[in-house]
N, CA and C atoms as an extended XYZ file, in Angstrom:
378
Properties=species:S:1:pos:R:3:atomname:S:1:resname:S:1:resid:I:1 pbc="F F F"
N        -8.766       32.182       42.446 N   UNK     1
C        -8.332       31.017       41.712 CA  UNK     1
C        -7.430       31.417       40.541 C   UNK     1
N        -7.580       32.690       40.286 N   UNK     2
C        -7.164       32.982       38.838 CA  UNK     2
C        -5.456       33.299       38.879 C   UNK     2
N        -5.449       34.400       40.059 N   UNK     3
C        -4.319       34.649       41.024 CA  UNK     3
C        -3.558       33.388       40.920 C   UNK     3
N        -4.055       32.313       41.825 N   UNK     4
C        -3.061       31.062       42.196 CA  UNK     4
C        -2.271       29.967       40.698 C   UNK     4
N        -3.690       30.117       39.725 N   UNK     5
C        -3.318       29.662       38.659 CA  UNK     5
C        -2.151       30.196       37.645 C   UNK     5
N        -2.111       31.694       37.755 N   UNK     6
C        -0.986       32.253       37.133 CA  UNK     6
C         0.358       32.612       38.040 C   UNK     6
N         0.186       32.546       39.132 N   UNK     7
C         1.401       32.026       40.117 CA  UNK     7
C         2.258       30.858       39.766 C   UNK     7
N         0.976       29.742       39.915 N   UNK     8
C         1.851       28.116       39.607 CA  UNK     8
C         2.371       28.569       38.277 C   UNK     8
N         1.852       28.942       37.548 N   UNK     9
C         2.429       28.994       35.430 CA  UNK     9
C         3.835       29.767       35.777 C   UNK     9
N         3.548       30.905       36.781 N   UNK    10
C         4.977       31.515       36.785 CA  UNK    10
C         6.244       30.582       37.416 C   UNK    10
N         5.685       29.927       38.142 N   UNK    11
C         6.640       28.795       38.767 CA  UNK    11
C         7.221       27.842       37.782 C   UNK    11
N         6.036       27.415       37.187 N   UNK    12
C         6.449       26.235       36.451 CA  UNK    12
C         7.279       26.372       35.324 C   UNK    12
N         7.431       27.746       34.555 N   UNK    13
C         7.894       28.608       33.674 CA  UNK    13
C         9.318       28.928       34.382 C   UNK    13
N         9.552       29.373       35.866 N   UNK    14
C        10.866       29.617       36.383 CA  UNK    14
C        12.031       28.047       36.305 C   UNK    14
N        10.912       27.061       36.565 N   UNK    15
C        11.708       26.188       36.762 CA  UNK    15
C        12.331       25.628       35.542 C   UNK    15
N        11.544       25.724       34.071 N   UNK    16
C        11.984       25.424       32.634 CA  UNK    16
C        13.205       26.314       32.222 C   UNK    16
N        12.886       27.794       32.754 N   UNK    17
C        13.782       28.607       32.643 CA  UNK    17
C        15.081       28.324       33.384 C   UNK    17
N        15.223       27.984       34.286 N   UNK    18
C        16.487       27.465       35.142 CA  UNK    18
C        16.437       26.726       34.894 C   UNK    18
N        16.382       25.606       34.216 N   UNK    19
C        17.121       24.275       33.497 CA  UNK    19
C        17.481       24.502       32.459 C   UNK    19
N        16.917       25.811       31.617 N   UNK    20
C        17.874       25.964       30.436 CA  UNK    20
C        19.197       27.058       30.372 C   UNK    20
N        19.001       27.837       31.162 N   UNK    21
C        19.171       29.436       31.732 CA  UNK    21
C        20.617       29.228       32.291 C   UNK    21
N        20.231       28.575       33.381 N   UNK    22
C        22.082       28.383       34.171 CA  UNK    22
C        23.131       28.262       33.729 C   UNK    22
N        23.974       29.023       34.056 N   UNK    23
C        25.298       28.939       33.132 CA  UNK    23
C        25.683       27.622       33.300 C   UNK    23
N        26.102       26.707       34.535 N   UNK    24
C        26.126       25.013       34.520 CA  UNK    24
C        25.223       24.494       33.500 C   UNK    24
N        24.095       24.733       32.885 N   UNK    25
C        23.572       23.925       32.169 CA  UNK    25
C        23.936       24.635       30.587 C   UNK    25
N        23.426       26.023       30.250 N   UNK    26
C        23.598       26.330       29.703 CA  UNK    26
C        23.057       26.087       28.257 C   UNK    26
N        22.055       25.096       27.921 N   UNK    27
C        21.535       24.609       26.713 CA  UNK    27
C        19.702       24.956       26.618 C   UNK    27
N        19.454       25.126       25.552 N   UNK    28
C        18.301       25.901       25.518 CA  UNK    28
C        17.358       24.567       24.672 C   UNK    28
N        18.191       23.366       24.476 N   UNK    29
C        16.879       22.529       24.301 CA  UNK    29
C        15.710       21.866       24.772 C   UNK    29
N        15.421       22.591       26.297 N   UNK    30
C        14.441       21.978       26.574 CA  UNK    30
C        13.363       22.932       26.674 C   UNK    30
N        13.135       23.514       25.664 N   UNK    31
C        12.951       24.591       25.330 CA  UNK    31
C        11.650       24.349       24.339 C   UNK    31
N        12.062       22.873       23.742 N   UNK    32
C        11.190       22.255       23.223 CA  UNK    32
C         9.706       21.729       23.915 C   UNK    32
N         9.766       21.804       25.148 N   UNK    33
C         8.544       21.461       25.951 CA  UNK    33
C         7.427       22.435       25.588 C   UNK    33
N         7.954       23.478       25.525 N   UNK    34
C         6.850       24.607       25.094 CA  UNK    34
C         5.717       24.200       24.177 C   UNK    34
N         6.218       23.611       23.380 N   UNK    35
C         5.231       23.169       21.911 CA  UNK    35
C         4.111       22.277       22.883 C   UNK    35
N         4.680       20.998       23.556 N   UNK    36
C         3.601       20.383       24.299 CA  UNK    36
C         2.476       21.712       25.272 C   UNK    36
N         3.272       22.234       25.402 N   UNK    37
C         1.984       23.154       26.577 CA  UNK    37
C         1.005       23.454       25.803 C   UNK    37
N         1.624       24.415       24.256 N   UNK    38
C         0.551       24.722       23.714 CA  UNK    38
C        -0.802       23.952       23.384 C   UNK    38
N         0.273       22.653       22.831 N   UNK    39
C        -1.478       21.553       22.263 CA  UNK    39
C        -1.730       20.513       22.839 C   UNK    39
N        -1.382       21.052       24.098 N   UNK    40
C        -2.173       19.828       25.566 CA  UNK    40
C        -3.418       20.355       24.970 C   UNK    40
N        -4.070       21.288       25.291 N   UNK    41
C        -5.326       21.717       25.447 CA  UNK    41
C        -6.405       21.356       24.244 C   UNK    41
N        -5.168       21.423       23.047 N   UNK    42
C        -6.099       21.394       21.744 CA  UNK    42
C        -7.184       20.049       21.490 C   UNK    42
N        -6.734       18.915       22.049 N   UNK    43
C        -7.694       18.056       21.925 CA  UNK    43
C        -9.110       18.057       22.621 C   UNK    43
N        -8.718       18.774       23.990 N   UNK    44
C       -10.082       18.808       24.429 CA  UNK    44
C       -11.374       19.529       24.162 C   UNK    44
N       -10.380       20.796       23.799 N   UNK    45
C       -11.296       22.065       22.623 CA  UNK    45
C       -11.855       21.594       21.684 C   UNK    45
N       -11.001       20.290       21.003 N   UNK    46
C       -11.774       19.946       19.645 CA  UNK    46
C       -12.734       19.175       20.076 C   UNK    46
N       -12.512       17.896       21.249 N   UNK    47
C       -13.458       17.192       21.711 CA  UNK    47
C       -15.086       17.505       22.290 C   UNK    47
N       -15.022       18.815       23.032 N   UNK    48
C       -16.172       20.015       23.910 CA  UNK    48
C       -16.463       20.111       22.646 C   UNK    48
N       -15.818       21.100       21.714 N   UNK    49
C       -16.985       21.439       20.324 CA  UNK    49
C       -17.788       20.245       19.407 C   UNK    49
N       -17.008       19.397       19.157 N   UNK    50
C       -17.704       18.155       18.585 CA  UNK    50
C       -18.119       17.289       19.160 C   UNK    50
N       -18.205       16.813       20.188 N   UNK    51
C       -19.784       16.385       20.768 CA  UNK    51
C       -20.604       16.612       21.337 C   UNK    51
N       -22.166       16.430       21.014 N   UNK    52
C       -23.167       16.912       21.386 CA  UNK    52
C       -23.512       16.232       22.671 C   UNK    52
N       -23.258       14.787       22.824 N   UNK    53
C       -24.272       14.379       23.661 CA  UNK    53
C       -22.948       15.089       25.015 C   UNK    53
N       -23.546       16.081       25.849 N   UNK    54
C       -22.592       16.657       27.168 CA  UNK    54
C       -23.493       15.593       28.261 C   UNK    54
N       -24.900       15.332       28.170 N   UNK    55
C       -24.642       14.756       29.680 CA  UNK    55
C       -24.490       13.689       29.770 C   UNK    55
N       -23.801       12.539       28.885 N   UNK    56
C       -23.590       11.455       28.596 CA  UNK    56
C       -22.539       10.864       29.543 C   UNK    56
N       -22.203       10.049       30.235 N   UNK    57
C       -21.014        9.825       31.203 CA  UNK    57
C       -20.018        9.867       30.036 C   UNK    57
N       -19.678        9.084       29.241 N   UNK    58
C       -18.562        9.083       28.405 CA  UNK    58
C       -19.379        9.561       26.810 C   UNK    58
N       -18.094        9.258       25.863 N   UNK    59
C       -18.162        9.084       24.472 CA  UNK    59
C       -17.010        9.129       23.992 C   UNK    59
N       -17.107        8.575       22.531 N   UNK    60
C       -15.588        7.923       22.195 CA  UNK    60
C       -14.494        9.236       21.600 C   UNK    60
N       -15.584       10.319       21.190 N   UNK    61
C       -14.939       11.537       20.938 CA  UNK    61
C       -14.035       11.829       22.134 C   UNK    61
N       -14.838       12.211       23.692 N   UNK    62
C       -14.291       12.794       24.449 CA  UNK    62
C       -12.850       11.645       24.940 C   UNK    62
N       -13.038       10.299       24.921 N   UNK    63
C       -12.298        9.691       25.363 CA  UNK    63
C       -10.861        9.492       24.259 C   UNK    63
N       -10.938        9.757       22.879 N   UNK    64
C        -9.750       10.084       22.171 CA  UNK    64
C        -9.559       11.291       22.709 C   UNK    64
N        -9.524       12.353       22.947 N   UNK    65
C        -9.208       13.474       23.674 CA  UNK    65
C        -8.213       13.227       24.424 C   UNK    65
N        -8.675       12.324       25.766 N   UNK    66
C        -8.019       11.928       26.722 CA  UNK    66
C        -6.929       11.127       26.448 C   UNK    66
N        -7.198       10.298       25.087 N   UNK    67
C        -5.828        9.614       25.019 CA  UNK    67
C        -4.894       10.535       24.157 C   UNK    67
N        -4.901       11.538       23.109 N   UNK    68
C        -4.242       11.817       22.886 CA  UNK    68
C        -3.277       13.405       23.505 C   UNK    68
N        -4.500       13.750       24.873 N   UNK    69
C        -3.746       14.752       25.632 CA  UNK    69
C        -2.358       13.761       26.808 C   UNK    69
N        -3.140       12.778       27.178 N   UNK    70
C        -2.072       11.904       27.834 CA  UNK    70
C        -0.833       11.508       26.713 C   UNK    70
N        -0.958       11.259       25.500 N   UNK    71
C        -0.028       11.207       24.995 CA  UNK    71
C         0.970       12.302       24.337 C   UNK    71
N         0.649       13.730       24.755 N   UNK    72
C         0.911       15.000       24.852 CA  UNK    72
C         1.815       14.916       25.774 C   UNK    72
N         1.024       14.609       27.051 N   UNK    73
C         1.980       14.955       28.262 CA  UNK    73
C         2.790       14.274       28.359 C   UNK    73
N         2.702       13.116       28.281 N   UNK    74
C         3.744       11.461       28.443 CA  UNK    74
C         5.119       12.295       27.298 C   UNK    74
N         4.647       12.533       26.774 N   UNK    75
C         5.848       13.196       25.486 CA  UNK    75
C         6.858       14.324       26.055 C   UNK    75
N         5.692       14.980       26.850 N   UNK    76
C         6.714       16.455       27.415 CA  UNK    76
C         7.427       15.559       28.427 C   UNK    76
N         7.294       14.660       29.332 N   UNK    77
C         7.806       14.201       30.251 CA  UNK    77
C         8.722       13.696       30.230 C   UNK    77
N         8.521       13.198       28.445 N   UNK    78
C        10.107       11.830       28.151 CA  UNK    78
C        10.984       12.585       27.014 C   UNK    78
N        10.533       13.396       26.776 N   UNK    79
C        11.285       14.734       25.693 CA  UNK    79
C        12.996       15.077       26.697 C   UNK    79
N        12.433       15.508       28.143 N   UNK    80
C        13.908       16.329       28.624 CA  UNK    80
C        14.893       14.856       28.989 C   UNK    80
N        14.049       13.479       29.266 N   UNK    81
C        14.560       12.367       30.119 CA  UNK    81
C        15.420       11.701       28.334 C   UNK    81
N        14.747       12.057       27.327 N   UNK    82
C        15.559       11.460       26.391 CA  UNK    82
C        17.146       12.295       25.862 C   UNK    82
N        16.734       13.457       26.489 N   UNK    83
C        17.769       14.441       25.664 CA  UNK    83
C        19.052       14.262       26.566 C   UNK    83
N        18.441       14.013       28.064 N   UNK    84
C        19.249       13.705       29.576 CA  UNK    84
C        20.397       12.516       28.402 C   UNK    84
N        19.350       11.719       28.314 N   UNK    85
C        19.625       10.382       27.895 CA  UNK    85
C        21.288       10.349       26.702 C   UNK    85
N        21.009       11.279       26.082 N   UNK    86
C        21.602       11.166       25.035 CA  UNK    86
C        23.039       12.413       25.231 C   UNK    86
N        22.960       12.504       26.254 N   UNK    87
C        23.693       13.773       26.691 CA  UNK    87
C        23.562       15.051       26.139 C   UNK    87
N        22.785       15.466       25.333 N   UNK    88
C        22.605       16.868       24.861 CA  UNK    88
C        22.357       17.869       25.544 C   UNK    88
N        21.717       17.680       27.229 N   UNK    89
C        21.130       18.159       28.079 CA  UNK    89
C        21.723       17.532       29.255 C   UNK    89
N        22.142       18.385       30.830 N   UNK    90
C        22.600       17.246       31.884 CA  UNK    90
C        21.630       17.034       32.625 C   UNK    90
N        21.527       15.801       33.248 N   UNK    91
C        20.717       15.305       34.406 CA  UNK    91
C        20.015       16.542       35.576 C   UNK    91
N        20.718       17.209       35.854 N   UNK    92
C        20.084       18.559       36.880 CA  UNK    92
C        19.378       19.135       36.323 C   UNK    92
N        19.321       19.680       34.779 N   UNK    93
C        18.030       20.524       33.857 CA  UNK    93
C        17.152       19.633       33.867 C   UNK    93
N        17.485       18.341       33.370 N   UNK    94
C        15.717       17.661       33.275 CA  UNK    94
C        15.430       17.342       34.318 C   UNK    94
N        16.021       17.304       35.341 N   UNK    95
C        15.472       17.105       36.926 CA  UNK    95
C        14.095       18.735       36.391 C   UNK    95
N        15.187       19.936       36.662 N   UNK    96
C        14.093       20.994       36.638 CA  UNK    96
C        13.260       21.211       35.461 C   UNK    96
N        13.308       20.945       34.216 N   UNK    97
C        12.325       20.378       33.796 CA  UNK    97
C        11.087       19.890       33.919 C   UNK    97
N        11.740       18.785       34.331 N   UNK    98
C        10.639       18.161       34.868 CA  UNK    98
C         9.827       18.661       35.997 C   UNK    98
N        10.221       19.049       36.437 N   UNK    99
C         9.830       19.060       37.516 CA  UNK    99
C         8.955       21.166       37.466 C   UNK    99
N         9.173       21.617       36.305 N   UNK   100
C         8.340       22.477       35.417 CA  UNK   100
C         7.324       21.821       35.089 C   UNK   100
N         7.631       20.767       34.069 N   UNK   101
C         6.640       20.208       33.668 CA  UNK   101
C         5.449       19.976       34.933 C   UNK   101
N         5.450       19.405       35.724 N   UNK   102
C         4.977       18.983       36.435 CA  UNK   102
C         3.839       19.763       37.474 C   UNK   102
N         4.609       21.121       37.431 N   UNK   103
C         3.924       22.603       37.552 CA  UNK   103
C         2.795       22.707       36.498 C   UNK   103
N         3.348       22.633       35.229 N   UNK   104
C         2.126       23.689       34.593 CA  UNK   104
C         1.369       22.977       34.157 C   UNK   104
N         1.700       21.439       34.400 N   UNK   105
C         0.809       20.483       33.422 CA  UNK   105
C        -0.687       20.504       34.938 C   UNK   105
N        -0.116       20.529       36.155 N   UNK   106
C        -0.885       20.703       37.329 CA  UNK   106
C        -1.758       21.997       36.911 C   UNK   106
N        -1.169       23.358       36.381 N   UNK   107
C        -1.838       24.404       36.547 CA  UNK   107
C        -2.741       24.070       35.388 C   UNK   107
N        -2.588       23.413       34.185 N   UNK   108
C        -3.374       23.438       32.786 CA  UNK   108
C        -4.888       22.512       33.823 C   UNK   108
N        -4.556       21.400       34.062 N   UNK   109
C        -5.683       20.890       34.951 CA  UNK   109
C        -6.477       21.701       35.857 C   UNK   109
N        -5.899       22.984       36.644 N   UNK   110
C        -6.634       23.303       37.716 CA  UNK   110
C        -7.377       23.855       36.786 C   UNK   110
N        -6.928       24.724       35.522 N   UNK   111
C        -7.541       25.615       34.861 CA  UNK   111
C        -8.489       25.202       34.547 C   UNK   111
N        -9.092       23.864       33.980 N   UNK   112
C       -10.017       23.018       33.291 CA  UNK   112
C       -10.906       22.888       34.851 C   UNK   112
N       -10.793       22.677       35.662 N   UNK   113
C       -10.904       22.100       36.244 CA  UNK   113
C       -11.966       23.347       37.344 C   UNK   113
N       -11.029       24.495       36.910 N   UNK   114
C       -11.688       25.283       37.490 CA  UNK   114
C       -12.855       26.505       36.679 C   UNK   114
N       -12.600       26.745       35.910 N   UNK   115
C       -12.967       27.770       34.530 CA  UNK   115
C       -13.411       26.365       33.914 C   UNK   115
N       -13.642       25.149       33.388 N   UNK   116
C       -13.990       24.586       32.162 CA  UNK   116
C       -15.712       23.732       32.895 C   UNK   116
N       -15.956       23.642       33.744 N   UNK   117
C       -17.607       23.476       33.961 CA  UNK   117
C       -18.520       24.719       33.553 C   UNK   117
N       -19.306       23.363       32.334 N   UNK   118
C       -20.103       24.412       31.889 CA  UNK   118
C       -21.183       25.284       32.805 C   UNK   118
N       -21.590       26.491       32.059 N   UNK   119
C       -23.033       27.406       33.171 CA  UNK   119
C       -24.148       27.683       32.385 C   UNK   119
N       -24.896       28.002       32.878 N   UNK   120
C       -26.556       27.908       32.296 CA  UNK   120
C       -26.431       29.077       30.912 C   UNK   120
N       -25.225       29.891       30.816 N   UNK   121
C       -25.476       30.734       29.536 CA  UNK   121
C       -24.640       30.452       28.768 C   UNK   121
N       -24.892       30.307       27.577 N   UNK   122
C       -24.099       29.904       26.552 CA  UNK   122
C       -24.402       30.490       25.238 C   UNK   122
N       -23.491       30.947       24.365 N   UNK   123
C       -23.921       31.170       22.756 CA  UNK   123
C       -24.119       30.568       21.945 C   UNK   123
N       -24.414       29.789       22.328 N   UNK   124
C       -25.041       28.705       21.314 CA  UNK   124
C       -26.160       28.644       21.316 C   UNK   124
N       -27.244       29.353       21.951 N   UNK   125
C       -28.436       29.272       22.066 CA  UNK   125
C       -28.866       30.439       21.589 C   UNK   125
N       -27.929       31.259       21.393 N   UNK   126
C       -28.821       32.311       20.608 CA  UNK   126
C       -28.725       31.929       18.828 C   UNK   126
């Protein structure tokens, strides 16, 4: 799993890189997506440490989490489509862009998804 997960990141990373990289495109502002990768994650880290109740179906902690990682991603998504927009960037980079995006925001999920269920040992109990 670990293998496949840092495969897709390398993909999704080639494809950001060739939308900024190509001499046809040639502009390094989408470059700015990076910042979203980093603090997708941060809300949920803060959310897992600060609440207690885990076997609860929901809570309003974990569910601001969710809205403000969706509003993370929604951001990386409309970041390259605004820059498209404004011509600073051409239409073929935020195609690949996006379509980066779309890679690693998949691989950040498998990661959770795969590595983030909790297991019977934990440090918190000591």
């Amino acid at each position: 799993a670990l293998v496949a997960l840092s495969f897709s990141g390398a993909i999704g990373l080639t494809f950001l890189m060739l939308g900024c990289a190509l001499e046809y495109y040639g502009v390094y502002w989408p470059l700015f997506v990076l910042i979203f990768y980093f603090i997708c994650p941060i809300p949920h880290f803060i959310a897992k440490r600060v609440s207690d109740d885990t076997d609860a179906a929901s809570s309003a902690c974990r569910e601001l989490a969710y809205f403000f990682t969706t509003g993370i991603v929604v951001s990386a998504f409309g970041l390259p489509i605004i820059l498209a927009r404004v011509e600073a960037i051409k239409w073929g980079a935020c195609g690949l862009v996006l379509a980066g995006n779309a890679v690693i925001f998949l691989t950040i999920l498998g990661f959770f998804l795969v590595f983030g269920r909790g297991d019977d040992f934990s440090w918190e109990h000591w």
